[in-house]
N, C-alpha and C positions, 0 to 999 in steps of 0.2 A: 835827228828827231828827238823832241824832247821829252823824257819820262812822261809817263800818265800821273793821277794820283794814288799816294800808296795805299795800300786797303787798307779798308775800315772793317775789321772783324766783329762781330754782332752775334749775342746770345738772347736768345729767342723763351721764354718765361713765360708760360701760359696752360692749365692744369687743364685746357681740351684738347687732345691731341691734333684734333682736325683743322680747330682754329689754329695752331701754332704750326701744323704744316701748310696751312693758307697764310702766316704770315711771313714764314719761311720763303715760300715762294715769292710774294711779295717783295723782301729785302732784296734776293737776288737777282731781281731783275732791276737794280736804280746799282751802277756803279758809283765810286769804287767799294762797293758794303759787298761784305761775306760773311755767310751764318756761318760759326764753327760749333754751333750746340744747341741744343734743346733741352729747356726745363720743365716738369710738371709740377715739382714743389721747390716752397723756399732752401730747403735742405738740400736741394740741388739744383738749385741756383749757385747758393755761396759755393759748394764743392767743383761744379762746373766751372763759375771765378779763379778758383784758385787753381785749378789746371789747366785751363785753355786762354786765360789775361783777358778777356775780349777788351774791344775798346769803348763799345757799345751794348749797354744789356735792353734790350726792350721788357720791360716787365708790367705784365698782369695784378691787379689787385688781389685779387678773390683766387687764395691761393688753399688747398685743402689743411694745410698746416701751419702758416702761420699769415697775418695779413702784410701785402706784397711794400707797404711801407716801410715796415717792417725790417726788411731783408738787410736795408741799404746800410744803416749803421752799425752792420754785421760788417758787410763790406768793406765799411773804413774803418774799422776797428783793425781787420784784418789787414790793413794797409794798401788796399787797392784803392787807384785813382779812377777806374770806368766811368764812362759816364752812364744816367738811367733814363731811360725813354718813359714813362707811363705809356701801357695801353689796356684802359680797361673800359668798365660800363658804368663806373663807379661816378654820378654825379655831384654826391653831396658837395657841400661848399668847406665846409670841414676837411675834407678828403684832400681837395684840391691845394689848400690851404697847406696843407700837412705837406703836400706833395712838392710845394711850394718852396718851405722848410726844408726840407730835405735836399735842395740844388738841384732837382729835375731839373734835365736841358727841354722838356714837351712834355705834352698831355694830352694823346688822343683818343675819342671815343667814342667806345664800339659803339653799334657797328660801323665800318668808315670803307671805302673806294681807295683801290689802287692808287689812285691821282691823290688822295690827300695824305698819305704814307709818305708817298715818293716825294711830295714838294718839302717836306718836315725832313725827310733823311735828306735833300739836299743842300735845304738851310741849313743842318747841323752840319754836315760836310763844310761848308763855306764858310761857317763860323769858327769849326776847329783847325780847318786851314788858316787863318787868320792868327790864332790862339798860338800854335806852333811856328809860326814864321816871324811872329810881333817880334821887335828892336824895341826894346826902351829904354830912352832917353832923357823924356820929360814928363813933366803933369799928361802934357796933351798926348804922348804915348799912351797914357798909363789910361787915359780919360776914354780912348777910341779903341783902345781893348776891353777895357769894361763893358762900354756901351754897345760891341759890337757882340760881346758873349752874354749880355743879360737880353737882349731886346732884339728884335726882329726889326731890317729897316725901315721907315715909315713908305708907309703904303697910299696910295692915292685910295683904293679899292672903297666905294661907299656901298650904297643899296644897288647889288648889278639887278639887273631885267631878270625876269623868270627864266629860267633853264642855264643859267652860268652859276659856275661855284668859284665861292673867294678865293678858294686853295689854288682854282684853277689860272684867275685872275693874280694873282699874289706870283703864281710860278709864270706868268707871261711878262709881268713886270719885271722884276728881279733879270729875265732874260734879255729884254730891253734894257734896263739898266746898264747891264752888265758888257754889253754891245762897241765894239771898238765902229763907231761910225753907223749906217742904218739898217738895218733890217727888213727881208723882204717878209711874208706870211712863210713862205717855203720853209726858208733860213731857218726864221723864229719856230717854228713847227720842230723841224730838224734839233736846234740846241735845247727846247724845251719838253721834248721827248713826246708828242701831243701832234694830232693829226692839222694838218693844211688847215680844213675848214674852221678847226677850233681855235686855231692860231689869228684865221684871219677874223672871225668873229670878237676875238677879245681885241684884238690892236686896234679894229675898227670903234670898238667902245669907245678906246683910251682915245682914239682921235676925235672922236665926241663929245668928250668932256673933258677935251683937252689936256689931256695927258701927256697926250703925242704928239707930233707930229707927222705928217705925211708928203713926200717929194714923189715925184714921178721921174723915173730913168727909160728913157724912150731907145727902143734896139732900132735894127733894122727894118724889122717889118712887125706887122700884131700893135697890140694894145700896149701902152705904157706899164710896167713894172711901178707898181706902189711900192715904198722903202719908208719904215718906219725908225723914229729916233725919240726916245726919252726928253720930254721938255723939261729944260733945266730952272 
């Protein structure tokens, strides 16, 4: 059997304690991430940093001490590499901008659903995957590690129908994508951590506007099995 993936340690930055143990929660349920701390000020953020490494900080704006931007060139002064999550309320364009500047790997905002946390820590898992195991050899090494840690893959996802969310659509695709051969709804349910009917609701989209594809694999007895595949 072959190793899982290694964990992703994650310190958790947010001066309400309630919200920081709903986002606590949160993390630990999307493997492979583990919270190993909790901060309510920037002062103990960086002191949290320099004794538990995480590799992940999720961090809050609106920090009672100093603003949560702030914190990070404290961070690399002090010689940590972590990466920062933003998660605040904080809309300005300025903010973001800043946030920007600063080599945020995301920027989510409150308030946000289970489902758009978990597709963000999984893109970031698949991209520091990537980040950690890169060979380089050439331009085109060098070009497909960039491209693959600045930018999120391109997404079919347009204007979905009322009651589907992009995040949720964004994590179906990526799952298809990612697919050695086709996919039933069950399957895709199963590896996208997302119940049957949501599974089958989005694939059926993607086979609507052509996204996907659809085969039928006929058993024994019953109805044909639909099997979906990423059109190339």
């Amino acid at each position: 059997m072959s190793p899982g993936p290694a964990t992703i340690d994650v310190l958790v930055v947010d001066d309400d304690f309630m919200v920081a143990r709903v986002h606590r929660t949160f993390v630990e349920r999307v493997e492979p991430f583990r919270v190993v701390g909790v901060a309510s000020t920037g002062e103990q953020a960086a002191a949290a940093v320099d004794e538990l490494r995480p590799d992940l900080v999720l961090l809050d704006l609106y920090l009672p001490d100093v603003f949560g931007l702030d914190v990070i060139p404290r961070l690399r002064t002090a010689g940590h590499d972590c990466d920062v999550m933003v998660i605040s309320a904080a809309r300005e364009a300025d903010t973001v901008r800043g946030a920007v500047r600063h080599g945020v790997v995301d920027y989510l905002l409150k308030p946000f659903e289970f489902e758009e946390l978990r597709s963000r820590l999984q893109r970031y898992a698949a991209q520091r995957g990537r980040l950690l195991t890169a060979v380089v050899q050439s331009q085109a090494d060098v070009d497909r590690v960039l491209a693959g840690a600045s930018t999120p893959p391109t997404s079919a996802v347009g204007a979905l129908p009322k009651g589907m969310s992009v995040e949720t659509a964004d994590l179906v695709e990526r799952t298809l994508r990612a697919a050695d051969g086709t996919l039933s709804a069950t399957e895709c349910a199963t590896l996208a951590g997302i119940s049957r009917v949501s599974a089958r609701r989005y694939l059926e989209y993607f086979h609507a506007t052509g996204a996907a594809d659809v085969s039928l694999r006929y058993g024994v007895a019953g109805r044909p099995e639909r099997r979906y595949t990423w059109r190339v």
